[in-house]
C-alpha positions as CSV (number, residue, x, y, z in Angstrom):
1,X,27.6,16.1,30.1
2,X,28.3,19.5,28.2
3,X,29.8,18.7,24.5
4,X,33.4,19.5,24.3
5,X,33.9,18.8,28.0
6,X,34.3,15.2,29.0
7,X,34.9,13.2,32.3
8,X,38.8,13.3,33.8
9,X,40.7,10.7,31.6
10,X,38.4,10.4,29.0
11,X,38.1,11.8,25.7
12,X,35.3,14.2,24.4
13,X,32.1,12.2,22.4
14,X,30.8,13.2,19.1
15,X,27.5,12.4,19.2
16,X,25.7,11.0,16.0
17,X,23.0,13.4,15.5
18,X,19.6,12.4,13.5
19,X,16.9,13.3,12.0
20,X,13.3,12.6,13.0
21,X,10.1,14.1,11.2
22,X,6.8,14.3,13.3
23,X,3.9,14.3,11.1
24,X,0.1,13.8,10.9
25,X,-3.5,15.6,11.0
26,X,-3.9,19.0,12.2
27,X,-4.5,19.3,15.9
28,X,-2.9,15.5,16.3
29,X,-0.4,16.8,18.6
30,X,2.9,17.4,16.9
31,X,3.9,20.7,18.7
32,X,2.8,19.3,21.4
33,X,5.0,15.8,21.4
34,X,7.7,18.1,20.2
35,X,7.6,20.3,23.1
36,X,7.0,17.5,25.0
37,X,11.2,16.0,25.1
38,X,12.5,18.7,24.1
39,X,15.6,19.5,25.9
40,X,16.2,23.0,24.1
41,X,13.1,25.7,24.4
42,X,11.3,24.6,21.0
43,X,11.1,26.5,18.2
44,X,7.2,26.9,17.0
45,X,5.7,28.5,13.7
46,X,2.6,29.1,15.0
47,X,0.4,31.0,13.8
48,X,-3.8,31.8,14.7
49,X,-6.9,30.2,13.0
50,X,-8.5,33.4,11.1
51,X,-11.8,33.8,9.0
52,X,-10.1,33.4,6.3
53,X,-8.8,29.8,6.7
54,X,-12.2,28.5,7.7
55,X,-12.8,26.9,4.6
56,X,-9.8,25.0,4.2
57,X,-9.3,24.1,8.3
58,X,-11.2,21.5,9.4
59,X,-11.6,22.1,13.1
60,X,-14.0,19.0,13.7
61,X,-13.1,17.4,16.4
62,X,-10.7,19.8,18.2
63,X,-12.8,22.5,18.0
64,X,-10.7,23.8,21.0
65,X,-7.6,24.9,18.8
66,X,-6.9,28.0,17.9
67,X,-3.5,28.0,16.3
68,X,-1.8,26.2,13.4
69,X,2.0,25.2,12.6
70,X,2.6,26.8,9.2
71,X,6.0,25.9,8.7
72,X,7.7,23.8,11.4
73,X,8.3,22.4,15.1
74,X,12.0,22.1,15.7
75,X,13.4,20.3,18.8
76,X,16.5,18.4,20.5
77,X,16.8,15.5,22.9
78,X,19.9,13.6,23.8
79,X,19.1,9.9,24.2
80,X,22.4,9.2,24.7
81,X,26.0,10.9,25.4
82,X,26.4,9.7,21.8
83,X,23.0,10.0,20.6
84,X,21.3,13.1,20.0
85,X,18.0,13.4,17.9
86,X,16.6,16.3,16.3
87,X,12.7,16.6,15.9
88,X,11.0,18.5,13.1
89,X,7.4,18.8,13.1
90,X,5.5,19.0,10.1
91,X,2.4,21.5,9.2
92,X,-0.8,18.9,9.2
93,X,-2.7,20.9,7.0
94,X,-2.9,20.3,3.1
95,X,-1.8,23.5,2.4
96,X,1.3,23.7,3.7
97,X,2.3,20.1,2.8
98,X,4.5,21.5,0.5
99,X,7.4,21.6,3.4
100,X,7.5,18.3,3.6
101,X,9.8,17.4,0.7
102,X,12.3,20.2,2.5
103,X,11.6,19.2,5.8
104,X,12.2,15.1,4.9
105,X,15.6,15.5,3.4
106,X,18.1,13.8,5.3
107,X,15.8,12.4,7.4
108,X,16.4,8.9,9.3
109,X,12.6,8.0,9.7
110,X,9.5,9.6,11.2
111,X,6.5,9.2,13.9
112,X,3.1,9.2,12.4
113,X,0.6,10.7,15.0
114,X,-3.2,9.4,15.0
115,X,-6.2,10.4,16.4
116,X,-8.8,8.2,16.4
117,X,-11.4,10.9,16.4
118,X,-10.4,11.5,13.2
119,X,-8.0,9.0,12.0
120,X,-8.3,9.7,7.9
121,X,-6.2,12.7,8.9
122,X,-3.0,10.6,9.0
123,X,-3.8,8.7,6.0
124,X,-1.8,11.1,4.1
125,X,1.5,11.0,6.0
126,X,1.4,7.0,6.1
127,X,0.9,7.3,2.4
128,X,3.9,10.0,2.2
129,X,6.5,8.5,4.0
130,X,5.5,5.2,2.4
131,X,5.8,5.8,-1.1
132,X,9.3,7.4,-0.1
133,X,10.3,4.3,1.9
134,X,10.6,6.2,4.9
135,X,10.4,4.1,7.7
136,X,8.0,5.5,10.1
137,X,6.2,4.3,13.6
138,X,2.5,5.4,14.1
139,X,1.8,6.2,17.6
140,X,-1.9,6.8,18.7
141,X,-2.1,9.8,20.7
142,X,-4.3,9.2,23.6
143,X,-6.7,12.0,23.7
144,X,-8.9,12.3,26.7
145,X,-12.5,11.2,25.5
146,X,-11.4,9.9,22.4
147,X,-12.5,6.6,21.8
148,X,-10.0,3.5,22.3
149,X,-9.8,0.2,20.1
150,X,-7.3,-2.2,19.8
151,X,-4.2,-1.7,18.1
152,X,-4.7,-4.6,15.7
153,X,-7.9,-2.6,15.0
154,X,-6.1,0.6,13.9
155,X,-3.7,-1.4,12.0
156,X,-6.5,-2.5,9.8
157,X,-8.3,1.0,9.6
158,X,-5.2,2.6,8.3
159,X,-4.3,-0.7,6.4
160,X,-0.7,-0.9,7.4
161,X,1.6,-3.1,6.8
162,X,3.0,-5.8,9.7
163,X,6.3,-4.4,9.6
164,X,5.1,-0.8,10.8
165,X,5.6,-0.3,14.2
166,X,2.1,0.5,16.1
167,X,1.9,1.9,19.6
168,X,0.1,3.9,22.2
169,X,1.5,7.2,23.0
170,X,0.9,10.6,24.8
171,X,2.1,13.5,23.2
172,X,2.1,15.3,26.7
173,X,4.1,12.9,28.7
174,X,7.9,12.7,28.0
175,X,8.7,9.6,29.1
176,X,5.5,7.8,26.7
177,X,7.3,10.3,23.7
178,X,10.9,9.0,24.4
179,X,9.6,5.0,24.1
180,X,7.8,6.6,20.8
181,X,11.0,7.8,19.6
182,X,13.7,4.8,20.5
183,X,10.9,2.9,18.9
184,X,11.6,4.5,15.6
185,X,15.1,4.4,15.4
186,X,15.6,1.0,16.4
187,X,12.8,0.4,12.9
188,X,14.9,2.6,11.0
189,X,17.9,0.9,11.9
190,X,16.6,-2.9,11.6
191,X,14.7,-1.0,8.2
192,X,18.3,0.2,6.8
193,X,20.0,-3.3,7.5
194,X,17.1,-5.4,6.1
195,X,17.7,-3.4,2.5
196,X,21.7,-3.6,2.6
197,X,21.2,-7.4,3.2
198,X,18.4,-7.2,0.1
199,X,21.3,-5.2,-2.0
200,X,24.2,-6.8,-0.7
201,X,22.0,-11.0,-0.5
């Protein structure tokens, strides 16, 4: 369906639009989940490594990258005719973590990205969108070679909470990021009702 046209007999949908932040490390694989469902051609602020940022980049582990998101992914997908998320990507490196107040506004929850080669990187989004009460999913990319443990494993290493949603995901494959990202709307939804009941209990 095109918006503003509809099926014969039927009138046009407005499609509830929403907000969903990807965040982690650097390298995670934000731009590349992003890019991944994106129905739009996605709109990247990438930028290359230099000399100059070698002190401050920690290229450990994905010593194959060569560029770095310094302000933002952006992306759309329709889930449904009504439904219609879109996807900002946040910079992973400390640096630029001053986006994310900007980028969070308005926003209905977020995916937390780990890598378990280097799984302290996403310490600092779960400890972000926490202390916001943000409701977020954390979905462990599955990097080729990296090690895998079980998810009640990584749910102890990043010491989260039972009510945070834990999964496996690809970053590359759209269908894996689409389960990723249903997954966190139906938490921010079951999240927002659980605190009306609290206000309104």
């Amino acid at each position: 369906m095109i918006f503003g046209r509809s099926e014969r007999g039927k009138p046009p949908v407005e499609p509830v639009t929403l907000k969903i932040l990807v965040a982690g490390g650097f390298g995670v694989g934000k731009t590349t989940l992003v890019g991944a469902v994106s129905e739009i051609r996605p709109l990247r602020t990438e930028e290359l490594l230099t000399e100059a940022g070698r002190p401050v980049d920690d290229t450990s582990g994905v010593e194959g990258k060569h560029t770095t998101t310094v302000a933002m992914d952006f992306g759309r997908i329709t889930l449904r005719e009504d439904l219609v998320l879109y996807l900002f990507g946040t910079p992973g490196q400390e640096r630029f973590w001053f986006m994310w107040d900007e980028l969070s506004e308005g926003a209905l929850g977020a995916v937390v990205l780990a890598d378990t080669r280097r799984l302290e990187d996403c310490f600092a989004a779960v400890d972000y969108f926490e202390r916001r009460s943000i409701p977020f999913l954390v979905g462990v990319n599955c990097f080729e070679g990296a090690p895998r443990y079980p998810l009640e494993d990584v749910r102890q290493a990043l010491d989260l909470d039972e009510g945070v949603p834990l999964l496996m995901c690809d970053a590359r494959d759209r269908e894996s990021v689409k389960e990723a990202l249903i997954g966190v709307v139906q938490h921010a939804m079951a999240y927002a009702a659980d605190r009306r009941e609290a206000v309104t209990g």
